[in-house]
C-alpha positions as CSV (number, residue, x, y, z in Angstrom):
1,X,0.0,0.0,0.0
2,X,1.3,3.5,-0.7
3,X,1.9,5.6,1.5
4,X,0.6,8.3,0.3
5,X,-2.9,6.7,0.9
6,X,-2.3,6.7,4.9
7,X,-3.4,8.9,7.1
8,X,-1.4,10.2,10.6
9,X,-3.3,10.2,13.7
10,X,-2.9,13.8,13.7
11,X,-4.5,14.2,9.9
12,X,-7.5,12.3,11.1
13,X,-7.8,14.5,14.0
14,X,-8.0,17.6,11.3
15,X,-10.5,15.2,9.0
16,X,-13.1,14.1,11.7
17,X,-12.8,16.9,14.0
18,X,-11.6,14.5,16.9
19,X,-9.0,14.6,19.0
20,X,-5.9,12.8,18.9
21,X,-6.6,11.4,22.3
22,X,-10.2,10.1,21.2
23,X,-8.4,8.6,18.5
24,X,-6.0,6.7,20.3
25,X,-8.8,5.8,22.2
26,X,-10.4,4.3,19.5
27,X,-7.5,3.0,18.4
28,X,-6.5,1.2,21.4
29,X,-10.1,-0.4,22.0
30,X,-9.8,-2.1,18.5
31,X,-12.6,0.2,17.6
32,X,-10.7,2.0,14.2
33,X,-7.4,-0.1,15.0
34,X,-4.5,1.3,12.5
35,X,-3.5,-0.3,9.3
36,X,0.7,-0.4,10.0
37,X,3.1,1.7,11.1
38,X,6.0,4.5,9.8
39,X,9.3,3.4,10.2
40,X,9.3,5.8,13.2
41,X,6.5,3.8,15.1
42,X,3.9,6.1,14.3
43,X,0.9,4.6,13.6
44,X,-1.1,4.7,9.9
45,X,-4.4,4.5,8.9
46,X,-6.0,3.7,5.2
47,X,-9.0,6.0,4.0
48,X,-11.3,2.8,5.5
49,X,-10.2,4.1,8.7
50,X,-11.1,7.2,8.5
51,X,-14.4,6.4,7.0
52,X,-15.0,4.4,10.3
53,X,-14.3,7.0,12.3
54,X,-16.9,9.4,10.8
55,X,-19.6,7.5,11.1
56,X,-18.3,6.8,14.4
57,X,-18.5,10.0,15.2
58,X,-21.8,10.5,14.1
59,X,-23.6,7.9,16.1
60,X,-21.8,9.1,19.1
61,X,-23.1,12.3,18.7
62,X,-26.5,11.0,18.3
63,X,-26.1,9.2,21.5
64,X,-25.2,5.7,20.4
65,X,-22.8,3.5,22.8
66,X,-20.1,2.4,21.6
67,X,-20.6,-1.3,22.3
68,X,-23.2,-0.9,19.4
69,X,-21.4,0.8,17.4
70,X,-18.8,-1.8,17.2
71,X,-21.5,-4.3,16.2
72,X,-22.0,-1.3,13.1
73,X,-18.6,-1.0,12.4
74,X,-18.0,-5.4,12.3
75,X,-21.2,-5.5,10.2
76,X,-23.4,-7.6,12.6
77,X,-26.4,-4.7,12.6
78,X,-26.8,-2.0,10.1
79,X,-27.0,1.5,10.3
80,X,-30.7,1.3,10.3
81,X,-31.6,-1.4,12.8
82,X,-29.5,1.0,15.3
83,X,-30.9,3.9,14.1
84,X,-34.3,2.3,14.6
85,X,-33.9,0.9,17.7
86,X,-32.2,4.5,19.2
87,X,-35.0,6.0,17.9
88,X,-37.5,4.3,20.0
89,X,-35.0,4.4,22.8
90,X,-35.3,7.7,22.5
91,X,-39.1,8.1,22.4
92,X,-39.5,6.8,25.8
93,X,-36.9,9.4,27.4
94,X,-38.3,11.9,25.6
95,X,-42.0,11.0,26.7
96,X,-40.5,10.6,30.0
97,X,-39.1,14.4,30.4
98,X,-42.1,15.4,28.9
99,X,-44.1,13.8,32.0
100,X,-41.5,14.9,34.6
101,X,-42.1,18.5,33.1
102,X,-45.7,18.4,33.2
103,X,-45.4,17.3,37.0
104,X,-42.8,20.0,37.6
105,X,-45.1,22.9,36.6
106,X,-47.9,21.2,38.5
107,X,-45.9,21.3,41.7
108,X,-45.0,25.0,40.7
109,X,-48.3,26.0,40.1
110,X,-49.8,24.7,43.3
111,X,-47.4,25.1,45.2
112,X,-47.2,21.3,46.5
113,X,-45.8,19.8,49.8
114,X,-42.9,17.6,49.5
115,X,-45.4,14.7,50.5
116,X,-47.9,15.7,47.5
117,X,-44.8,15.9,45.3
118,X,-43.6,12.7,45.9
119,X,-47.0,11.0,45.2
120,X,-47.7,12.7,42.6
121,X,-44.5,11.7,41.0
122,X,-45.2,8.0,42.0
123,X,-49.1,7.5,40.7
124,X,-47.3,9.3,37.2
125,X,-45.0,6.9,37.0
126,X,-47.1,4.0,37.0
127,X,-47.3,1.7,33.6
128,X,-50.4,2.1,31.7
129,X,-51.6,-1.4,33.0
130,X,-50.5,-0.5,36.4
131,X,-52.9,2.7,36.1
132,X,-55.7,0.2,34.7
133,X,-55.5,-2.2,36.8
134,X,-55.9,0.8,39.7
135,X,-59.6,1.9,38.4
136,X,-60.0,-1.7,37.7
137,X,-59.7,-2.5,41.5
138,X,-62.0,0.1,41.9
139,X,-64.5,-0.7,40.0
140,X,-64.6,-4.3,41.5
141,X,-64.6,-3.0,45.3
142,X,-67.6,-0.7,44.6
143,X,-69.7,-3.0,41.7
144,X,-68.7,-6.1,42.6
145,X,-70.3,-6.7,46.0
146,X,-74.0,-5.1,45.0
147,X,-77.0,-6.2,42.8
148,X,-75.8,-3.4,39.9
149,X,-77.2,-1.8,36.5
150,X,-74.6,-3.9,34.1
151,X,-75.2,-0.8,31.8
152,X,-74.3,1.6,34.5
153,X,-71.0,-0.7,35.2
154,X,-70.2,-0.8,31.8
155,X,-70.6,2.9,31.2
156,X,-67.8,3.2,34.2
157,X,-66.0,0.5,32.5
158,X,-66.0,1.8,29.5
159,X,-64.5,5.7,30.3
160,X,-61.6,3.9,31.7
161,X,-59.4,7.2,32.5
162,X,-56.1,6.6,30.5
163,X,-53.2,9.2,30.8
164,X,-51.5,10.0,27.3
165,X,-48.0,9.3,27.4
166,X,-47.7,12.8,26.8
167,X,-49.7,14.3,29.3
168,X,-50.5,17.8,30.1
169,X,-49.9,19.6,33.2
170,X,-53.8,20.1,33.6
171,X,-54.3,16.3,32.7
172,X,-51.1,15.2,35.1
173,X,-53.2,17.1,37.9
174,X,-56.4,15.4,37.2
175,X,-54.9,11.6,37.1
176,X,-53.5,12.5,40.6
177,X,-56.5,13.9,42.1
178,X,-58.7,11.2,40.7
179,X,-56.2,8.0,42.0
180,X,-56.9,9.7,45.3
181,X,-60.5,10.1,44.9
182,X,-60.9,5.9,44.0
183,X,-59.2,4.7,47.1
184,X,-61.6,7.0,49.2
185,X,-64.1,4.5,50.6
186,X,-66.8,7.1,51.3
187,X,-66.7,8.3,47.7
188,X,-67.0,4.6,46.6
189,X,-69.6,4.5,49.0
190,X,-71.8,7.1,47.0
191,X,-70.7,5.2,43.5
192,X,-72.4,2.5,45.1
193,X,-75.3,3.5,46.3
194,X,-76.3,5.2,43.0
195,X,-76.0,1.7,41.5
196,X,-78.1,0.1,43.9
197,X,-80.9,2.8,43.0
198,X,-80.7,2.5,39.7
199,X,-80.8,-1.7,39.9
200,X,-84.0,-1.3,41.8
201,X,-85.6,0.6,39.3
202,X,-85.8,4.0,41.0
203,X,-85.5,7.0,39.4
204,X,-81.4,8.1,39.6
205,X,-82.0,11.8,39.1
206,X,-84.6,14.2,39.3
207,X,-83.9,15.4,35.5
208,X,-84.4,12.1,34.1
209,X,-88.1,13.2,35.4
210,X,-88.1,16.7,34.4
211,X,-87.2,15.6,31.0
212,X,-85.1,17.6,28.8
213,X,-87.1,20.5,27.9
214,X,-87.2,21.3,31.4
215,X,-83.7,20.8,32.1
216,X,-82.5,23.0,29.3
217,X,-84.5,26.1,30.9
218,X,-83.5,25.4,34.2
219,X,-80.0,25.6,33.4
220,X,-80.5,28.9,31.3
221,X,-82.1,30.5,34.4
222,X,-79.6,29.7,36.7
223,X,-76.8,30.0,34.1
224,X,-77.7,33.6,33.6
225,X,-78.4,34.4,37.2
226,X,-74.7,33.3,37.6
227,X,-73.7,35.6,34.9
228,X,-75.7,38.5,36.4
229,X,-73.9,37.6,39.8
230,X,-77.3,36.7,41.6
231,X,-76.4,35.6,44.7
232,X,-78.4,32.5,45.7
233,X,-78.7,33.5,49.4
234,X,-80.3,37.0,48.4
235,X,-83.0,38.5,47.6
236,X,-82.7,38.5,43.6
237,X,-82.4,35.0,43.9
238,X,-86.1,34.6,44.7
239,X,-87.7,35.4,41.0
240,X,-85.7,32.9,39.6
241,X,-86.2,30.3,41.8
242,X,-90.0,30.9,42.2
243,X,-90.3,30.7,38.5
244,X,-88.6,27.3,38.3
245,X,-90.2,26.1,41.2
246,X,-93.7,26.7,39.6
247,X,-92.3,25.0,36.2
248,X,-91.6,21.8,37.8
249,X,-94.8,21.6,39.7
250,X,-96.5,21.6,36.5
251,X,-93.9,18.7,35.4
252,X,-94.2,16.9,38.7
253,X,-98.3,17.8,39.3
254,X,-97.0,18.8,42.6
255,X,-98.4,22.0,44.4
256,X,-95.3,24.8,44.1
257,X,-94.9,25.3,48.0
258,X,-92.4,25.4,50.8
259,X,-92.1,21.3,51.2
260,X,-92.2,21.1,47.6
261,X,-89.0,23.4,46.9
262,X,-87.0,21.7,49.3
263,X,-87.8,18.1,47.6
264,X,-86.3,19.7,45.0
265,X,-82.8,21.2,46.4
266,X,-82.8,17.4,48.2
267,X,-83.8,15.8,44.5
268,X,-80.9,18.0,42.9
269,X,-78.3,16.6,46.0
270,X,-79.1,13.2,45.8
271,X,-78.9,13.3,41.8
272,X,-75.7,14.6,41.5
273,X,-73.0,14.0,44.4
274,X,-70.3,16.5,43.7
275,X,-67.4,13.8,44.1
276,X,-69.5,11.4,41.8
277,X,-69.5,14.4,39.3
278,X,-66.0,15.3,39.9
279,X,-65.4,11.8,39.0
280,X,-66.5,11.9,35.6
281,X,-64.6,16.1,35.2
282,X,-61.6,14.1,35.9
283,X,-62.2,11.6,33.7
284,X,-62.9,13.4,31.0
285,X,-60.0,15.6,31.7
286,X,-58.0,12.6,31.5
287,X,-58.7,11.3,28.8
288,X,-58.9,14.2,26.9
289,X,-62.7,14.4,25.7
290,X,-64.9,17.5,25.9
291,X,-67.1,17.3,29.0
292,X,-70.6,16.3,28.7
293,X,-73.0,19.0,29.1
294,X,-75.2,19.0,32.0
295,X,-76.1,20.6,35.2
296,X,-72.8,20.4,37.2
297,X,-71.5,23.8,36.9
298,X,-75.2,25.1,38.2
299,X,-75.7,22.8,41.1
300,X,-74.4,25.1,43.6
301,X,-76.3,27.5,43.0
302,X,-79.5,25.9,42.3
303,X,-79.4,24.1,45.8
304,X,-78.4,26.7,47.8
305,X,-80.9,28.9,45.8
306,X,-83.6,26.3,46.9
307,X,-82.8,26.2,50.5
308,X,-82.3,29.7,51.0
309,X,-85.8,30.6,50.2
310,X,-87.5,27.6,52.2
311,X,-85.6,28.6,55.2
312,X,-86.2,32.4,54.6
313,X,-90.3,31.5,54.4
């Protein structure tokens, strides 16, 4: 081979843009090992070598261990089965920094304890089949003991709350909340009574009475009483909840009095437990979907609304 073809440590230095050191590194580890040496005992590389060396340098830089490389360089895995397989490497870290940051500006936002931060950072870490087999456990220790409507079940079943992989801060928030709220015994309580009701055939919710017609004006009342800042507890409360009182007497064929306005604010309560509906917010925050429309957001008002003017009679 002529010599003019080999290269000196130091030229591949200038080539590749590594250092002399790296190289003998290299060299040394059998990695890019040199071709002979000058009479001198300076060692010499072919253009093969310094070939080697670039794409060495490459998938260093793109975070490849050298182990692998290796394999590369002796031709037992292509360039692409490693690039491939780095790739998906990568996706995970990636997805995990994109989590941890997404708990960090939680814990920034609100503030959080050391103890919250460190459970938070433990229920996000969970697998995805660790996280189902949480709501699955609770869904068995609040169904599985009562006589319950299998559609009900199935409807609790079936909005499994799954966190993306890449998870919002807001969504990071929700998941923790709700894994607390599942392993509450009094909330799973509630759950369960409302599927004992509905197995017996009693009527869940006083708007599945009312009918929708009636619901849908009731929540424009109160919805623009809220916008007006009507407070429930005063006096321009009253017209609002007279009207709507007087509306679902018609519905019920009930007389619109005292003991008839408080069936309702105890109708609205028993319909709509605000941890069952924080259950399903969370959820749906979860998961991602757009919230079913109903009554939640008015509840509040509408009951404290109805009480306020049976006590004030």
């Amino acid at each position: 081979m002529d010599a003019t073809t080999l290269h000196s440590i130091g030229e591949l230095s200038r080539r590749t843009g590594l250092s002399v050191r790296t190289i003998r590194f290299y060299s040394d580890s059998g990695v890019v090992a040199p071709t002979t040496r000058s009479p001198a005992g300076y060692r010499l590389y072919d253009p093969d070598a310094l070939v080697r060396l670039e794409l060495l340098s490459t998938l260093r830089e793109l975070g490849i261990d050298l182990a692998t490389i290796q394999r590369v360089l002796a031709r037992e895995l292509s360039v692409a089965e490693v690039a491939a397989a780095h790739a998906d490497a990568l996706d995970v870290q990636i997805r995990m920094l994109q989590l941890r940051r997404s708990v960090l500006r939680v814990v920034a936002r609100r503030g959080s304890s050391t103890e919250e931060t460190k459970l938070m950072h433990r229920l996000t870490q969970l697998s995805g089949e660790e996280r189902r087999r949480l709501i699955d456990d609770f869904i068995e220790g609040t169904f599985g003991t009562v006589d319950a409507d299998p559609t009900a079940v199935a409807m609790v079943r079936a909005a499994t709350p799954d966190l993306p992989d890449v998870p919002t801060s807001e969504q990071v928030a929700a998941w923790v909340e709700l894994a607390k709220l599942v392993g509450d015994e009094d909330f799973r309580a509630r759950m369960r009574q409302a599927a004992v009701r509905e197995a017996a055939g009693r009527p869940f919710g006083i708007e599945r009475d009312a009918g929708v017609e009636l619901m849908e004006f009731t929540r424009q009342k109160v919805a623009e009483a809220m916008a007006s800042g009507i407070d429930p507890r005063g006096d321009r409360a009253a017209p609002v909840i007279d009207d709507l009182v007087h509306s679902f007497a018609v519905v019920f064929a009930r007389t619109p009095d005292t003991e008839f306005q408080y069936w309702m604010a105890q109708q609205f309560e028993e319909a709509h437990d605000p941890r069952v509906d924080r259950y399903w917010r969370l959820v749906w925050n979860v998961n991602g979907w757009q919230a079913v429309p109903n009554l939640l957001p008015v509840y509040p008002w509408l009951v404290q609304a109805l009480r306020n003017d049976r006590d004030a009679k």
